[in-house]
N, C-alpha and C positions, 0 to 999 in steps of 0.2 A: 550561884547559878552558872556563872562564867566559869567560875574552876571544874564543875561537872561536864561542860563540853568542852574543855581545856582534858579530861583526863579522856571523854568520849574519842576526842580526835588524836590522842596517843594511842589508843588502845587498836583504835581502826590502823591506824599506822602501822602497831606490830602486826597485826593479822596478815594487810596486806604484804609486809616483808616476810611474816613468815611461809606464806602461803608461794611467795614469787620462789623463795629458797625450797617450799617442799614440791614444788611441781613443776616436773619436766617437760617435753613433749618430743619424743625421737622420728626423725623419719623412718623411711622404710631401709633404706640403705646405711643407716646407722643404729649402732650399742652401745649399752651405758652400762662399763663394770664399775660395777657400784663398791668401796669403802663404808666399814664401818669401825669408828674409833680406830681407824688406820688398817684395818684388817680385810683381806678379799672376802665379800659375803655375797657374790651372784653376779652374773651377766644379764641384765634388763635388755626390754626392748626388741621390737617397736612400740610407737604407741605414749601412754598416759603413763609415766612414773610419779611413784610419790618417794619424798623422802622425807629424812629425821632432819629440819637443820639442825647444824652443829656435828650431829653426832658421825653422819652418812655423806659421803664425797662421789661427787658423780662425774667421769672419765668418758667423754664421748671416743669413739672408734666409728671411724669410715670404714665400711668393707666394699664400696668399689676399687674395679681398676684401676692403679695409681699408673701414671706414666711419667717418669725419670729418665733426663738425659745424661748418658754418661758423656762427663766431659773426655777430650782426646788426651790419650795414651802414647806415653811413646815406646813400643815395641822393638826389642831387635828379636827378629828371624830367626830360624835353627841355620839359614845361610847366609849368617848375618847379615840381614839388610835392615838398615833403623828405619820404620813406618810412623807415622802416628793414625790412631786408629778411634772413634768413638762408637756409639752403640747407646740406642734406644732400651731401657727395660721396663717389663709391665708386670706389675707382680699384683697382690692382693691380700687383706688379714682376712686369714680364716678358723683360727681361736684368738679373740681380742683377750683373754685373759693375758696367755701367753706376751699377745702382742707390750701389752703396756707392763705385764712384771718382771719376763724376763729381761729384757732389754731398753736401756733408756728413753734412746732415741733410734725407733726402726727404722725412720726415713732417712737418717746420717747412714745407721747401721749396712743398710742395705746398701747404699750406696757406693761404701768406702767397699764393701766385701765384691762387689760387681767390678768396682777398677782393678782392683787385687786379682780377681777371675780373669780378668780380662787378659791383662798382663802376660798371666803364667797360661794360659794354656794356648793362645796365639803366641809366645814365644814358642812353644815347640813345637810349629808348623814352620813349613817354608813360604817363601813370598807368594807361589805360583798357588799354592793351600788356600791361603787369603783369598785369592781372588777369584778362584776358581768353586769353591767347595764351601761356601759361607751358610750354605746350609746345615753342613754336617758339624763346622764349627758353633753356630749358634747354638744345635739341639746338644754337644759337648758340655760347653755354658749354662745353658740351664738348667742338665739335669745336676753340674757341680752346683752350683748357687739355691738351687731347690734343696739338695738336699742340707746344705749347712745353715737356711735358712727356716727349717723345718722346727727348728729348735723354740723358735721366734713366734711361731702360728702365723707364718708368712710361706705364701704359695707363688712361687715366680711363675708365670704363666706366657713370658717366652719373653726373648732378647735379641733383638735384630741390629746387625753389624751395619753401619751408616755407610761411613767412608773409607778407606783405606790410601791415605796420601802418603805418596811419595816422592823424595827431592831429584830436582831435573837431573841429575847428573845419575840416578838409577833408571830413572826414566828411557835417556839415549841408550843406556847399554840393556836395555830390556827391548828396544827398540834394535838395538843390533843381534840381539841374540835371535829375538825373533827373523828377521832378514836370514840370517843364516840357517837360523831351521826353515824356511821355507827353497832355499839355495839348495840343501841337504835334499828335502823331499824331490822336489826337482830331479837332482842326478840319480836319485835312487827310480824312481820311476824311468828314468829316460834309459839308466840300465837294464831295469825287467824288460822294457820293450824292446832293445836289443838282444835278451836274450831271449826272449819269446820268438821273436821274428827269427834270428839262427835256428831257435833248435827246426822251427818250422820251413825253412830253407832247406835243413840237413833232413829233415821227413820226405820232403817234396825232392829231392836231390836220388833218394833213396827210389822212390817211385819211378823217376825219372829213368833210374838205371837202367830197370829191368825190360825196358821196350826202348830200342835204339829211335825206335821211327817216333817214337812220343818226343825226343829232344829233338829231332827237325823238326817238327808240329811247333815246338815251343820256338823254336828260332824264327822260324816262318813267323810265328805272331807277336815276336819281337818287332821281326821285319815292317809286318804291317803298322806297331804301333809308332816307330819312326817315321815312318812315310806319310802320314798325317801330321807330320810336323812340316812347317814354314823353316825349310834348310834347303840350302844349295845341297848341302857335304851330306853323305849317308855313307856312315862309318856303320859296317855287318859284320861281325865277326864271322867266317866261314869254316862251319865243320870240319875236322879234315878226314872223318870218317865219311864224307859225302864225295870225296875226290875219289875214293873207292871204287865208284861206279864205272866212272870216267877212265881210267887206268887198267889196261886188261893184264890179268893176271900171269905171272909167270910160271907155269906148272915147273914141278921140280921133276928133273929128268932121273 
C-alpha cells in the first residue's frame, strides 16, 4: 500500500514538471520563437503556448521600446576640436526571429554599432554643426543605424544627442571668436548707415541745388535750430551768395 502512493506521488511529480516545462504564458508585448530539436520551427505568441519538453526550447523577445544610453564619445571635429559627446537611442525588435538568430547579442550589438555611428559621422561636422543643427545630425544617425540594423529585425526609432562638452580652454576662444563676430557686425552695420545717410545727403544736396532760395530756407532753419540751444556763442555760417544783394553791381562798360 505505501509503495503504491510512494509511486502515486512520483508520478503526480512528473506531470506537474512536466506540465510547468510544457506551458507558457506570454504577455502581450512579448514572443516566443520557439526550437525544436535545435531547429527554428515558429514565432508564438501572445497568450497560452504549449510545448514538447525536452524536445522544444522557448526564447522570450520583448518587442517594446528599449532605451539605451550611449556612454560619451570622444569626437575630433572636421576643425579639429576634441568634444566628448553621448546620446540617448531608442530602437525596437520587429522580427524576433531575426532578432535572436542572426545576431548573438542585440543589445551589445546595437550598442557597440551606435558608438561607432556616433563617432564617424559627428567627426565630419564642424563644432558650430554640433551645436547648432543636432537635429539634422540626429535624423543622419538614425537613418545610418537603421539601416545597418535592419539586418538584425531591429528598427532604431530615433537617437537624440545629450551633451556636447567642451574643455575650458575651447570654451574662451569660442567666447572670443564670438565677441568679435558681434564687433564685426557692429562696424558693418555702422558702415551701411553711413553710407545710406551720404548717399541721402548727396540726393538732398542735389535737390538743394536747383532752387538757390531752398539753401537760405535751410540755413534759416539751421539758424533756428541753434537758437534754441542754451549758448552764449552762435557760430552761422553765412552764404556768400546772400552778400549778393547787399553789393550793387558793377555793370560792364
Amino acid at each position: 500500500m505505501m509503495l503504491e502512493y510512494l509511486t502515486y506521488a512520483v508520478l503526480a511529480l512528473l506531470v506537474i514538471m512536466f506540465l510547468s516545462q510544457a506551458i507558457r504564458i506570454l504577455r502581450e508585448y512579448e514572443r516566443g520563437v520557439i526550437f525544436t530539436l535545435g531547429r527554428f520551427t515558429g514565432v508564438k505568441g501572445p497568450g497560452l503556448i504549449l510545448l514538447i519538453p525536452v524536445v522544444q526550447q522557448l526564447v522570450k523577445v520583448d518587442l517594446r521600446v528599449m532605451v539605451q544610453v550611449v556612454p560619451p564619445q570622444d569626437v575630433i571635429s572636421r576643425d579639429n576640436v576634441s568634444v566628448k559627446v553621448n546620446a540617448v537611442l531608442y530602437f525596437r525588435i520587429v522580427d524576433p526571429e531575426r532578432a535572436i538568430i542572426k545576431v548573438g547579442d542585440y543589445m551589445a550589438a546595437t550598442s557597440q554599432l551606435a558608438q561607432t555611428t556616433l563617432r564617424s559621422v559627428l567627426g565630419k561636422h564642424e563644432l558650430d554643426e554640433m551645436l547648432a543643427e543636432r537635429d539634422r545630425l540626429n535624423a543622419d544617425i538614425q537613418e545610418i543605424l537603421d539601416k545597418q540594423t535592419d539586418v538584425w529585425g531591429i528598427k532604431v526609432t530615433g537617437i537624440e544627442i545629450k551633451d556636447v562638452d567642451i574643455n575650458e580652454t575651447m570654451v574662451r576662444a569660442i567666447a572670443k571668436q564670438a565677441e568679435a563676430e558681434r564687433l564685426r557686425r557692429a562696424k558693418v552695420i555702422n558702415a551701411m548707415g553711413e553710407q545710406q545717410a551720404a548717399e541721402k545727403l548727396v540726393e538732398a544736396g542735389r535737390i538743394l541745388a536747383q532752387e538757390p532760395q531752398a539753401m537760405q530756407l535751410r540755413y534759416f532753419a539751421a539758424l533756428h535750430d541753434i537758437a534754441g540751444e542754451r549758448s552764449s556763442t552762435v557760430v552761422f555760417p553765412l552764404p556768400t551768395g546772400l552778400l549778393d544783394h547787399f553789393v550793387p553791381r558793377r555793370d560792364n562798360p
